[in-house]
Structure formats: C-alpha cells, structure tokens
N, C-alpha and C positions, 0 to 999 in steps of 0.2 A: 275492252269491256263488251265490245261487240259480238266476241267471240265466247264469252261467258253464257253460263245459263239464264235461261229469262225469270225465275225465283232468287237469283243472285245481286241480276239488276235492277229488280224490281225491291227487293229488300236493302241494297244499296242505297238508293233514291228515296224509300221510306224511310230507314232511319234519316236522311240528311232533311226530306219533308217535317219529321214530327221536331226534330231540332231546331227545325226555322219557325214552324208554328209556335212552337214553346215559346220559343225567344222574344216571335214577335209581340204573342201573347202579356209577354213579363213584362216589355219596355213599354206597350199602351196603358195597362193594368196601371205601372206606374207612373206614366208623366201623365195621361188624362183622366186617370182614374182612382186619384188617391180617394182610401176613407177621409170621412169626416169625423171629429172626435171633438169632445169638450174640453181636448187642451190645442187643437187645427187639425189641419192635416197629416193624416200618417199613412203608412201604406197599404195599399189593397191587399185583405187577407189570401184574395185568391193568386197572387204574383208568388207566395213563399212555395207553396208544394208543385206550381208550373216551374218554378227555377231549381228545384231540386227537380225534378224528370230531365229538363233542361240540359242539366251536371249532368244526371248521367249518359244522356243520351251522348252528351258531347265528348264523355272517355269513349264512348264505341268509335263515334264516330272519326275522333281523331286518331284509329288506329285505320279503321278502312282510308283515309286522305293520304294515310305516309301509305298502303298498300298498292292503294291507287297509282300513287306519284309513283313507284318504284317501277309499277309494270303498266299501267294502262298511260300513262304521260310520255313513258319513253319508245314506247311502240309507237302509237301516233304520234310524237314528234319528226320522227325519222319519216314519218308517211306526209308529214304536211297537213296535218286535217286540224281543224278548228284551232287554231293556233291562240289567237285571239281572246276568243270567250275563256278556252285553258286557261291561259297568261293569266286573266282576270281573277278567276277561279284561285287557281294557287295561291296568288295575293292574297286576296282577300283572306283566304281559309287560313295561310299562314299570320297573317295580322289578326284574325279572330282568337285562333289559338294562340297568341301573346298574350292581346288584353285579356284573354278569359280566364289562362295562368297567373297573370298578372294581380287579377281581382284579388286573388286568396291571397298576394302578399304585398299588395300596396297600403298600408296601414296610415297614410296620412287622407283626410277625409275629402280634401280637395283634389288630391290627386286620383282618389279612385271614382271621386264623381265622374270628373273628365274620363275615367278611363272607362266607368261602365256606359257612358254617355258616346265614348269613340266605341266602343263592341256594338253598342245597339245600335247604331247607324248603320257603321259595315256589316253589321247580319241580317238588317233590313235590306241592305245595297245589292246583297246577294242573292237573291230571287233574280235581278237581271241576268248576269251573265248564265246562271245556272240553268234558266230559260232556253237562253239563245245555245244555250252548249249542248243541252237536251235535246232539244226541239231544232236546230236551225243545221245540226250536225251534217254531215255529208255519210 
C-alpha cells in the first residue's frame, strides 16, 4: 500500500473511516438512543438511512479487504512488517463480514439480535488495531 498512490490510500482509509462512523453511529443511535413512542421504545429514526449508507459502504468496502489481502497482506507478510495489528485486522474484517452477511439471513430474532449485537462490538473493536496498523506501522 506504500507503494500505491497517495489519493488511493487515502480513499482506501476513507471509505473504511465513513463505514466505521456509520456503524458506530447505528449501534449508539440504537442501544442509547431509542425513540420514545406511546406504545415504548422503538428505534431511532436517524439509525435506518446511517444503516443503509452503512450497506453500502460495506459492499465497496468488502471488495477493497479481499484486494488488499491478495496483494498488500502478501507482500508484507514476506517483509515481516506489522504482523500483528494485520493479524487483528483480517480477523476482525473477516468476522465482520460473516455477521454482516449473516444479518440478511438469520431470520430467528434471538439469533440475529446476538448476531447484530457481536458485529457492533467487533466494529467498534476495530478502531484499535486499525490505529496501531495505520499509525504505529514501520
């Protein structure tokens, strides 16, 4: 990626930036931010159109992770650089992209609570290493 142009990396990192703000956006909106209605609580109207940006943001972005992982993962791995925060990185992204698949076909209601409840964790989780991969690189 180092070797790439800097409008590449820098669009690279914004889309995965506005996919992590969406997201984190979606998951507060919802657990601390439900509407109030006169039949309880329902959901924040402003979580539906951040979770569609969200969607789409996240087909782009799941095609740049598999491009990534094909040629920027395997060059640096043979080099030894950031091994680590990677490692974390691919996890995560890989587990994100299950649950997130997963949403649109998990149809029993417990099971997708847990499941939108494990995405928002690990996509909140990922600001860390994405940090330290960024920023602590060699």
């Amino acid at each position: 990626m180092r070797d790439s142009p800097l409008w590449l990396r820098l669009g690279i990192h914004l889309a995965f930036a506005v996919l992590w703000l969406a997201g984190a956006a979606v998951f507060v909106l919802k657990h601390f931010f439900p509407a109030s209605t006169e039949f309880g609580p329902a959901p924040n109207a402003a979580a539906a159109p951040l979770l569609v940006v969200h969607g789409i943001i996240a087909v782009l972005v799941t095609f740049l992770f598999g491009w990534i992982a094909a040629a920027h993962v395997r060059v640096m791995w043979r080099v030894g650089a950031d091994r680590a925060s990677g490692l974390w990185l691919l996890w995560l992204v890989a587990l994100l992209i299950v649950t997130g698949f997963a949403s649109f076909f998990l149809v029993t209601d417990s099971v997708r609570d847990w499941n939108g409840l494990l995405h928002g964790l690990l996509g909140l989780a990922l600001i860390a290493p994405w940090l330290v991969h960024l920023f602590g690189g060699r």
